[in-house]
Structures are given as C-alpha cells and as structure tokens.
FILUM-89762 format. One line per field, with one value per residue (C-alpha): residue number from 1; x negated, y, z negated. Coordinates in steps of 0.2 Angstrom, whole numbers. Layout:
# FILUM-89762
pos: (NUM,...)
xx: (X,...)
yy: (Y,...)
zz: (Z,...)
//
This chain:
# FILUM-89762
pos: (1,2,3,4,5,6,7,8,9,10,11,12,13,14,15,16,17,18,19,20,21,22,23,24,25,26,27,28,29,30,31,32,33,34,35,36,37,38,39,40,41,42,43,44,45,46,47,48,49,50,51,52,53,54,55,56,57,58,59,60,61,62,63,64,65,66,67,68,69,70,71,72,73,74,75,76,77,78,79,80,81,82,83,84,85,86,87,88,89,90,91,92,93,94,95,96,97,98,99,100,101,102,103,104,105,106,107,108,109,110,111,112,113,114,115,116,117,118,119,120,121,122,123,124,125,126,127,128,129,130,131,132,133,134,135,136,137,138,139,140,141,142,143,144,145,146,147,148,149,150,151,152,153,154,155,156,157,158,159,160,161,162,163,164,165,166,167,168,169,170,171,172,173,174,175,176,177,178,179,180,181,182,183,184,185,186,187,188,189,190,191,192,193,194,195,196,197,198,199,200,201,202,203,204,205,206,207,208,209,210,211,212,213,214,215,216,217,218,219,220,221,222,223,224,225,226,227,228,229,230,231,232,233,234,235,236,237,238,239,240,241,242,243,244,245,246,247,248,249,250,251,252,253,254,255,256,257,258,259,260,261,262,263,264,265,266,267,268,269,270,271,272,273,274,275,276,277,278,279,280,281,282,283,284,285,286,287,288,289,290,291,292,293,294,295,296,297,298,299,300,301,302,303,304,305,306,307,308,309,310,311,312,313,314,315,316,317,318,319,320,321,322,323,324,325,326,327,328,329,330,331,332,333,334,335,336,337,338,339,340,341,342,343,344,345,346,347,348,349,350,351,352,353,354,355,356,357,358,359,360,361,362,363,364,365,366,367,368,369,370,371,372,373,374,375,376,377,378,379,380,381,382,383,384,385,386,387,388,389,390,391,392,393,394,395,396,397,398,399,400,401,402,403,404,405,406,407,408,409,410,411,412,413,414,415,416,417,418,419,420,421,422,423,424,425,426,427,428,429,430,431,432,433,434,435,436,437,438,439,440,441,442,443,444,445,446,447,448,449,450,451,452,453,454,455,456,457,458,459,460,461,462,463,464,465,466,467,468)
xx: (0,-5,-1,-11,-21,-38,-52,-61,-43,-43,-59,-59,-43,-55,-52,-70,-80,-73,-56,-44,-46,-42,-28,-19,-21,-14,0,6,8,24,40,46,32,26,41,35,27,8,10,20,10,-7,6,9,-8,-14,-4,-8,-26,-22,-16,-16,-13,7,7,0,18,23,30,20,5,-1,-15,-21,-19,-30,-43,-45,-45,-63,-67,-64,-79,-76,-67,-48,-55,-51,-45,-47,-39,-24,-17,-11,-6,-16,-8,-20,-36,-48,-39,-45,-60,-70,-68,-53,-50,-62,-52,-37,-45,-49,-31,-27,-38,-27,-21,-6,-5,9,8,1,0,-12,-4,-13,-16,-25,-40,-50,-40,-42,-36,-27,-31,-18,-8,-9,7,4,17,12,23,33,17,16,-1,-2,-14,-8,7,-5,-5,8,23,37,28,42,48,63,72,87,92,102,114,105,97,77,76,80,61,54,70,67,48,45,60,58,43,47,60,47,37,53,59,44,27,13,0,-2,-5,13,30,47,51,65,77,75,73,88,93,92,100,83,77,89,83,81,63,58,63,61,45,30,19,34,39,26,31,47,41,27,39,54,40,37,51,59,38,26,7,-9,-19,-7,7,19,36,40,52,52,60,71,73,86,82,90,109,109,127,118,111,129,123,123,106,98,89,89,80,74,67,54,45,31,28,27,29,18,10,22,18,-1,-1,10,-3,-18,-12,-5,-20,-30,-19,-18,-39,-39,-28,-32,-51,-56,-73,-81,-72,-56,-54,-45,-31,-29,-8,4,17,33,37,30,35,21,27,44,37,26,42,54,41,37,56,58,45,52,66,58,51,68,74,61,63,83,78,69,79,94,85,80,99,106,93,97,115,117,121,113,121,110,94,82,72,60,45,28,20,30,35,50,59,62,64,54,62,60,69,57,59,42,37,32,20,19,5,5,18,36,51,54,69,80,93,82,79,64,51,34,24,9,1,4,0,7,25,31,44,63,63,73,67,65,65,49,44,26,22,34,47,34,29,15,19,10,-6,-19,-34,-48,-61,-61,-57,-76,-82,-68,-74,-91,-84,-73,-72,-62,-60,-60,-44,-36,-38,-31,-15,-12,-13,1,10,12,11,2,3,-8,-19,-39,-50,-47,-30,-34,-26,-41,-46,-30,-29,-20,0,7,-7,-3,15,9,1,17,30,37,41,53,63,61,77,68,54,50,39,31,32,32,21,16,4,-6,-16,-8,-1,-17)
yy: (0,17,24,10,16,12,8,26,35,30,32,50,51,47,28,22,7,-9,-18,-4,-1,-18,-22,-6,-9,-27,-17,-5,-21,-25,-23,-9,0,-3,9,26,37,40,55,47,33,44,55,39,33,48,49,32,37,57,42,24,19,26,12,-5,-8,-6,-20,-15,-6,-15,-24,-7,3,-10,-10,8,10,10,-5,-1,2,-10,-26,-29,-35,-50,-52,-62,-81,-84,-99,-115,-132,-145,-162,-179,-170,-185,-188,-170,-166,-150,-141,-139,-134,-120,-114,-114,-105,-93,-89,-88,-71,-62,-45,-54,-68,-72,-92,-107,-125,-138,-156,-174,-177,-160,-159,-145,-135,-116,-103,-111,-128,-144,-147,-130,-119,-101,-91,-72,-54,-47,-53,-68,-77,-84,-98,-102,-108,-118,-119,-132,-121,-130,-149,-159,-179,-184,-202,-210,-225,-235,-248,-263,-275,-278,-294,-284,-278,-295,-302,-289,-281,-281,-272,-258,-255,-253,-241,-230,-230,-225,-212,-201,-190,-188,-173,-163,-175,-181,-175,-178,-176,-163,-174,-182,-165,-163,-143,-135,-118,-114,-111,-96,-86,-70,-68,-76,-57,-45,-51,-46,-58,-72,-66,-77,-94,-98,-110,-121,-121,-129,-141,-147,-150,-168,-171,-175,-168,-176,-182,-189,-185,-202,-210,-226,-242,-247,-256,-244,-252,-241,-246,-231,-224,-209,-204,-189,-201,-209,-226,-240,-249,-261,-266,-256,-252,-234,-223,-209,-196,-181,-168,-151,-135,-139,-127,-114,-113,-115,-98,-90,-94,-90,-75,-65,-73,-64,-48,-51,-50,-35,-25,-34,-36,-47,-55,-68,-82,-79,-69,-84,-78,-60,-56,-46,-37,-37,-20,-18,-22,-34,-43,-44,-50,-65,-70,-69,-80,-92,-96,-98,-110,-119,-120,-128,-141,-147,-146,-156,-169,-169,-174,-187,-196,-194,-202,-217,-219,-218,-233,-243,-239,-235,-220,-218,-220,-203,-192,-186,-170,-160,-150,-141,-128,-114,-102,-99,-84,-90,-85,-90,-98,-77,-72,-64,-65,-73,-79,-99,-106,-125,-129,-147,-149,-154,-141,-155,-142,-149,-161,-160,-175,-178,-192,-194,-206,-215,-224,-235,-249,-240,-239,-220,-214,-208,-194,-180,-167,-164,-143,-143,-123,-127,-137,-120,-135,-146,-161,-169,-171,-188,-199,-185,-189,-199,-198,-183,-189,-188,-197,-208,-210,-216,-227,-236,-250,-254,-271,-271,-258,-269,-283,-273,-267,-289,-294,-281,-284,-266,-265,-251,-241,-227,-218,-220,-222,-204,-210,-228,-231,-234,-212,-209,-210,-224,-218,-227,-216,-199,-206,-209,-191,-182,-196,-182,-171,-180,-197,-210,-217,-229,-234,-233,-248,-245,-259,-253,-236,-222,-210,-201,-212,-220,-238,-243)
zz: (0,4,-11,-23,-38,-37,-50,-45,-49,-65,-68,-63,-76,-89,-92,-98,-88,-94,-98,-98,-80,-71,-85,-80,-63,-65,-74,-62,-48,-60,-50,-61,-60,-41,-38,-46,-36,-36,-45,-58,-61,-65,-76,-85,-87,-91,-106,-113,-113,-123,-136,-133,-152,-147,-135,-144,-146,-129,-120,-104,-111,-126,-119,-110,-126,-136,-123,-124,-141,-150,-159,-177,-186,-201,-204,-216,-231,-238,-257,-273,-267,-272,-280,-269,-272,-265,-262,-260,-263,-264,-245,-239,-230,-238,-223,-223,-241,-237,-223,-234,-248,-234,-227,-247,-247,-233,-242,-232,-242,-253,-259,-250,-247,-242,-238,-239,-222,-220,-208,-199,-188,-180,-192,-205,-206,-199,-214,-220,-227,-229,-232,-229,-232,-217,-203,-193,-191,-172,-174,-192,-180,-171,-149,-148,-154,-161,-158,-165,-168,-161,-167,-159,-168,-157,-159,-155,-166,-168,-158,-144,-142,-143,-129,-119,-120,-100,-97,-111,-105,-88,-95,-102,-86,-78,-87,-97,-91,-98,-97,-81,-66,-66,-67,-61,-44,-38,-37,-53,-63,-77,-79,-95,-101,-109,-95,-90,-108,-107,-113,-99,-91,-104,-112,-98,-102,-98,-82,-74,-86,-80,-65,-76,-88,-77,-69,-87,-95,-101,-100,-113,-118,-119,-136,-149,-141,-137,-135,-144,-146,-163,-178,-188,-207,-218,-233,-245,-246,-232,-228,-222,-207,-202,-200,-215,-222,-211,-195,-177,-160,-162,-150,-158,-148,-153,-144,-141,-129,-114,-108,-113,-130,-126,-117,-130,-143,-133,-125,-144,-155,-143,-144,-164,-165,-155,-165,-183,-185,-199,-207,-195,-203,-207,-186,-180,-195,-187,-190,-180,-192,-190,-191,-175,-156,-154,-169,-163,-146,-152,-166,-150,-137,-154,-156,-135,-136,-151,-143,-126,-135,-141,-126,-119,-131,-129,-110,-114,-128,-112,-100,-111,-117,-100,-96,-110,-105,-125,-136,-151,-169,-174,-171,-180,-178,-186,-180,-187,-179,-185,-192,-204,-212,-230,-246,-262,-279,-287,-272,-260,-242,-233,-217,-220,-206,-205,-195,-195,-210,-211,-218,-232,-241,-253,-239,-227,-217,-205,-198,-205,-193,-197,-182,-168,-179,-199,-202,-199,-212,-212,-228,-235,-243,-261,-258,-272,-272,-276,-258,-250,-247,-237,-233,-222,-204,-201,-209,-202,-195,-202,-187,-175,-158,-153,-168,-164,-147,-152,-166,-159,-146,-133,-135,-155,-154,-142,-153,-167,-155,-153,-171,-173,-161,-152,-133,-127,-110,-108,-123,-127,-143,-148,-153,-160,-175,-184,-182,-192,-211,-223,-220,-238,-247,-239,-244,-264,-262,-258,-268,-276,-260,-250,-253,-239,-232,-221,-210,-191,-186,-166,-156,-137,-137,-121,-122,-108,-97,-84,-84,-89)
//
C-alpha cells in the first residue's frame, strides 16, 4: 500500500531502535487500523510514545507501550515467606520446596500450598497452590490451561475388556489423536459452540487462534497426556455419582488445551515479565493485576481455554460412546492448571492457582490417577482450608522424563506393562510407570483431604506415538 508506515517513519517520530518499532508496525496491519489514514496513524503513534505507560492496558498497544518503556531500574522485592502447608514431605524433592518457599515471598501472596506429588515446575512448582490478592500469576497456572480428567463409567461390566480387547482397541485407534501429526479429517470434525466465543474477536492476540484451535479440537497432547479403558470399582456410598457400588467399563482421559492454551501462557507470562520485573528467581512468578485491562485480558483468554479443554474432552468421551453404542451412567471431571476466584475460611476473596492440583472443596468429586499400571482414584473433597481446598492431581513424578529415558528399558517396561496386564498403543519411557511415584502413598499423604469413592484400574491405554 502506498500509504504504509515504514520503520524510518517511526523512527523520525522518535520511536528508539529496537522492539517498539516492528511491534507497532505489525500493529497498524490490524483490519481496524489498516483503515486510518496515514495521517492518523502517525497522530496515533505519536501519542503512545508522549506516554506509553497510558497504553499498557490497551487491548491493541500494550505490547508497543512496554517495549518503549525504559526498563525499570530495580526489581519488586520480595518479602518475609509466608506460612504454607506441605503435604508428603519426605515424597517431595527440595527443589521444589524451594520454589514454593519462593512464590510464598510475593508481596502478592496471601496463603499457600504444596501437595505430595510435588515436583520442579516453571514458576510455581507442579503441585503448588498459591493463592495471591486481586493478581493472577500466568505460569503459576502452568502452559496447559485448564488440563483436566474426564471419566465416563459405562454400563458394561469388567469382563467386557478381557472379551473384547481387539475391538476396544481398535475403538481408540478410531476415534482419538494424539499430538500434532494427526488429526481428524474434515469430514469427521464434530462442531463445537466454543469455537464461536467472542474472545476469539475481541481479544487481539486471539484473532489469529481460531483455526489451530478448530484443527485441534476432540484431539489430545503429547507427554502424559492419554485415554484409557479401565475397571471402575465403587467401593464407598456416592449418591452424588448416580450409579450404585460395584464393577464397570470406564473410559478416563487427561488432557489439556492444545496449543491454545500453550500460546496464552507463553504469550502473557512474557507480557507479565515486561511490566512486573522481579529478582532472577522468582521472574517466571511475574503477576498481572486485575485491576487492570491486561489482567482482565489474560483471566478472560485463561477461562476460554479452560473451557476448550472441556470441550475437547466432551468430543472425545462422544466419540467413544457412539462406538461402543453406550451412554454412560456418569462423568467425572475435574481440572488443574488454573486459576479460581475463591474466598478463604476469614472471608477474603483470593485468586487460587492450582497448577498441577485438584479443587478438592467440601462435595467436590474428581479423579486422581496413578499410572498405567497403579489404580487412579474416584474422591470428594473434604474442603480442608489449610491445603486452600486441594488435593493432588496424580502420583507425580519420580524420574524426569530424561532421567527416565536413560533409566529405563524398553524391553524391562514392556515386561512390566504384561505382568499387569495393560495394553499399550503409543507412549515411550518418559511415561513408563516406573518415572512416576508410589500412588497409595501420595493417597496416605493427603487421607485427610478428600474421601475415595472408588478406583480406576487401566487396562487398554493411548498415548502419543503412533500404533506402535
């Protein structure tokens, strides 16, 4: 276009050498912007850089304001460490005590939580539950917003795995993806109203998600990510649950937002760090508050992908009924990797993150897996105020997935999948159960958190890999 800014126009404005110009050149190719005149547009600019701290919370010049603001010439200090239960200490690794001991120094802090299947995370560490005062922590969230179980127990009884193992596998193959290599094809696509939200148009950095996220969805992620036939064993009174004490196929998935949620995280930790500058080891904790636009922004993107997850899970517990030619007597659902306006037992109103924890309020029901080869576990919360109503949301892991990688065998975890039983399609060493930690004592650690209803045994398992 004849009209087009260039990079020597804004320089000649003012705008310094570096960021600031090529993220305000991207800018003004927006639709809504492309339209102003020339004139107009250098009006505009020129008033963002007289005073660009106006603008951080402008939906279309926040990331243009930041990058002309001068970096700030000292860090947020941190405070005196609060207070925080710890659950299953002699299970938790010291890194990841210290990181929570860290985010327990943010002048944001309110209370906190560490639970037993806590490991090393970025930020706050998996398992950690930070509540903080009117600000919202991207990566104490965690990348893969709103990851969730799903469990459909269907009316069928246990032996129908061991009749009919060929053909539930072949209904996993059929009807769940994995990763990014493979999807649904257009005709097999299942439409969802998520997909028509509003954010996806009125919050910028969205306008461009809309597509990955309607290739993805009804799909699953990589790593521990999997969808499972199991044995479903009631073993305690749950009216709340609908179906009576004993034996049944169950269907459980994990997953989380795709790649949705990855670029939310990414993209407004990044904007967090820009605008809240803290010591070298607490930066991966930097908060948005609130108050403010780009608070509102990251909260409203959060609960979008939140949402997407679910959906994604819905689609694929739908396709595995309409295989099975079933519906399920109940479902299950609970999810980690977020964050929850609550209020404490004095009355205060917080934000709670759970990354890598389980809402465990008083009632609240939810699915605690173990690993391909350990019972998972069908619990209600107890709604204790010191774990911030928590619980863990799995064993945790015992081996990093590269230590787990040069640990492990092949041919030794295969062996281990036989003597119990489970059938495999898909996964790798990194996610052998042998790299997770011993599920019944996480359970002990936390006994007085949530009651278990029942247990989930896996049978049939997919992960990312393949048919392999």
């Amino acid at each position: 276009m004849a009209n087009q800014l260039r990079g020597n126009d804004l320089r000649h404005l003012g705008f310094p050498e570096g960021r600031a110009i090529g993220l305000a050149l991207a800018q003004l190719q927006r639709k809504h912007l492309k339209r102003l005149s020339q004139t107009d547009q250098l009006a505009l600019l020129k008033l963002i850089l007289s005073d660009p701290g106006n603008f951080l919370t402008d939906l279309d010049w926040s990331h243009t304001a930041a990058a002309l603001l001068p970096a700030p010439t000292r860090h947020i200090a941190l405070t005196q460490r609060k207070p925080y239960a710890l659950y299953g200490a002699e299970h938790v690794e010291a890194t990841a005590i210290h990181q929570m001991e860290t985010a327990m120094k943010l002048p944001v802090t309110v209370a906190g939580a560490l639970m037993p299947d806590a490991h090393y995370g970025y930020g706050l560490p998996i398992g950690g539950v930070l509540a903080t005062d009117n600000a919202v922590i991207p990566y104490a969230v965690g990348v893969d917003i709103g990851c969730r179980m799903a469990l459909s127990i269907f009316p069928l009884p246990p032996q129908f795995i061991t009749q009919w193992v060929q053909e539930l596998r072949n209904v996993l193959l059929a009807t769940t993806r994995f990763g990014n290599r493979e999807g649904f094809r257009p005709g097999q696509k299942l439409g969802h109203e998520v997909l028509e939200r509003d954010e996806f148009n009125s919050i910028p950095f969205l306008r461009n998600k809309q597509a990955t996220a309607a290739q993805q969805i009804g799909t699953s992620g990589s790593g521990n990510h999997f969808v499972e036939f199991g044995i479903v064993d009631i073993t305690a009174p749950a009216p709340e649950l609908g179906v009576p004490a004993g034996q049944y196929l169950g269907l459980l998935s994990h997953s989380g937002s795709r790649g949705l949620g990855a670029a939310v995280a990414q993209h407004y930790t990044k904007l967090a760090r820009e605008t809240c500058q803290l010591p070298s080891e607490a930066q991966h904790l930097a908060w948005l508050n609130l108050d403010a636009e780009l608070g509102q922004e990251y909260w409203a993107a959060m609960s979008l992908a939140g949402d997407y997850a679910s959906a994604c899970h819905q689609q694929i517990h739908q396709r595995v009924a309409r295989a099975l030619g079933e519906r399920p007597l109940t479902k299950v659902e609970n999810h980690h990797n977020f964050a929850w306006k609550e209020r404490l037992a004095d009355g205060r109103e917080v934000v709670v993150h759970r990354k890598g924890a389980t809402p465990a309020g008083q009632g609240v029901l939810g699915v605690i897996p173990g690993s391909m080869t350990a019972p998972g576990f069908i619990v209600r919360g107890r709604g204790v105020a010191e774990s911030l109503g928590s619980a863990s949301h799995g064993a945790g892991r015992l081996l990093s997935r590269t230590q787990a990688k040069k640990e492990l065998g092949e041919a030794e975890v295969r062996r281990h999948l036989r003597q119990h039983g489970v059938e495999l399609i898909g996964g790798g060493l990194d996610e052998a159960p042998m790299a997770y930690k011993d599920i019944h004592q996480v359970m002990q650690s936390q006994h007085d958190l949530v009651d278990v209803l029942g247990t989930f045994t896996p049978k049939i398992v997919r992960m990312d890999g393949g048919g392999e």
